[in-house]
C-alpha angles and dihedrals in degrees: 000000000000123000091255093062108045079057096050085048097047085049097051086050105103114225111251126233114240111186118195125168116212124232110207103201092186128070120236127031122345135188131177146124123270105206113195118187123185124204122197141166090239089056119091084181123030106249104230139189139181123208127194123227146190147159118206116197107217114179115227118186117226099236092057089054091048093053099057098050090059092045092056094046097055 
């Protein structure tokens, strides 16, 4: 197989949908990276990502959410 042809072949490869939950195992606002590598026979080279995450506390007092429950089903 030429050069020409293994790139036709890696663009015609569709990208693959890899779904994770977090799980944050301390209270208040967290930041940090998730890195996934996959290894395969067909990979010379892991393919590898890193995703940023972060979870941001904001307070919200009852009686405003209440409020506007009532407000958007009038």
């Amino acid at each position: 197989m030429d050069g020409r042809a293994g790139r036709r072949e890696s663009l015609n490869r569709r990208d693959e949908l890899f779904e994770f939950n977090v799980l944050f195992g301390k209270a208040g606002d967290v930041r940090g990276v998730v890195q996934c590598t996959v290894h395969a026979d067909n990979l010379t080279v892991p393919a590898q990502a890193r995703v940023i995450v972060e979870r941001t506390i904001e307070p919200l007092g009852m009686f405003d959410l209440a409020k506007a429950m009532v407000d958007t089903s009038s």
